[in-house]
C-alpha positions in Angstrom: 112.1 205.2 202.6 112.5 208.6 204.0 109.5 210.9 202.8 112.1 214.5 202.9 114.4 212.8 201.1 112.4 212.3 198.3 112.0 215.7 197.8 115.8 216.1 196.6 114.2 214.1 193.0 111.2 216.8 193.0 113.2 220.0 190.4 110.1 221.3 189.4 107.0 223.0 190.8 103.5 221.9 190.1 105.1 218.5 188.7 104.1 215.4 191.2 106.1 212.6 191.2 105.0 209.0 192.4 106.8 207.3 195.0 104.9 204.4 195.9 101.9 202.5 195.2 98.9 200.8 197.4 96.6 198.8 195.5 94.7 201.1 193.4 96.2 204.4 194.6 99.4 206.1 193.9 101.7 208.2 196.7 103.1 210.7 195.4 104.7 214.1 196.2 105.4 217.5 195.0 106.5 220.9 195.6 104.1 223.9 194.9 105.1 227.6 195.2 103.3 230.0 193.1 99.6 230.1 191.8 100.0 228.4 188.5 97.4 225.2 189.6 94.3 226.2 187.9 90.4 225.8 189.3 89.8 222.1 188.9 88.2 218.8 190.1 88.4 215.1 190.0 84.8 214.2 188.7 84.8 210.4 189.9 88.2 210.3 192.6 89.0 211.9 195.8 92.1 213.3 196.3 94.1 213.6 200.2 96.8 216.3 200.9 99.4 215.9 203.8 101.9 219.0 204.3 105.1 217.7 204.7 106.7 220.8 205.0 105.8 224.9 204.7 102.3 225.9 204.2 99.5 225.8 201.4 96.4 228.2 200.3 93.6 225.8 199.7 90.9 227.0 197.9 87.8 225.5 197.2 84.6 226.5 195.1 81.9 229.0 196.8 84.3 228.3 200.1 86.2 230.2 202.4 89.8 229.3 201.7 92.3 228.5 204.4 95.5 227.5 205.0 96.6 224.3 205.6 100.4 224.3 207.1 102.5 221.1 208.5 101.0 217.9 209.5 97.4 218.7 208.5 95.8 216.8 206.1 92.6 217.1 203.9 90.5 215.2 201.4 89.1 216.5 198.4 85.5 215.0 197.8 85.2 214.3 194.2 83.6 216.3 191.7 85.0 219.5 194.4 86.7 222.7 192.1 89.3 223.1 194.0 92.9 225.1 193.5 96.4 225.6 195.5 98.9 228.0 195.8 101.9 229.1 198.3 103.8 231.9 198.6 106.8 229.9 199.3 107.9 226.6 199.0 105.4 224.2 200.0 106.4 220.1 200.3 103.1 218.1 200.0 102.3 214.2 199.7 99.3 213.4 197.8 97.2 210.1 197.4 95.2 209.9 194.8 94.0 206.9 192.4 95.9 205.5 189.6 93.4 207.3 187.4 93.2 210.6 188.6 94.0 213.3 186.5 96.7 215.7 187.3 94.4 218.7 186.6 91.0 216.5 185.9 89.6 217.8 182.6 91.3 221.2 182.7 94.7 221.2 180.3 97.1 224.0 181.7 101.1 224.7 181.4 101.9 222.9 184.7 99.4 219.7 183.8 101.1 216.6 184.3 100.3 213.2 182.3 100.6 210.0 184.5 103.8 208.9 182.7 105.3 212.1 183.4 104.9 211.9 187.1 106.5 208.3 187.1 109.6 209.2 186.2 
């Protein structure tokens, strides 16, 4: 499989798509440009960013935020409000368990059921 090329199934922003799965855990990938991901955590999962491509505002709770650009990586910790953003198009691969939430508990327009990021 070729990670970029993935990218050309990816139409919408904010709207992950699985693209593989290891055990428990999903790959999956997405475009994000904008600031419509709202504050937010995983209350029992962590969650690992890669930047494939462009670069990302990460911000996290009572935190500096930074920017994360291609190649680096981070992980989430668990019950961690957290929120994205990029001014431009941003290509990120996330792994995440089967069971974690798009948004966690918080229901916005962007949020993303399971089913609707395997297909």
């Amino acid at each position: 499989m070729n990670l970029k090329s993935k990218f050309a199934n990816v139409n919408e922003y904010f709207s992950p798509k699985v693209i593989g799965e290891v055990n428990d855990v999903f790959v999956k990938i997405a475009k994000i440009k904008g600031d419509e991901i709202p504050w937010h955590n995983h209350k029992d999962e962590d969650e690992l960013f890669y930047i494939i491509e462009g670069s990302l505002l990460f911000e996290i709770e009572n935190e500096e935020s930074f920017m994360m650009h291609e190649g680096d990586l981070f992980i989430v910790k668990r019950g961690i409000n957290h929120k994205v953003s990029a001014e431009e198009e941003c290509k990120i691969m996330l792994i995440e368990n089967k069971t974690t939430a798009h948004t966690g508990e918080v229901k916005s327009a962007v949020t993303k059921s399971i089913q609707e990021q395997l297909s």
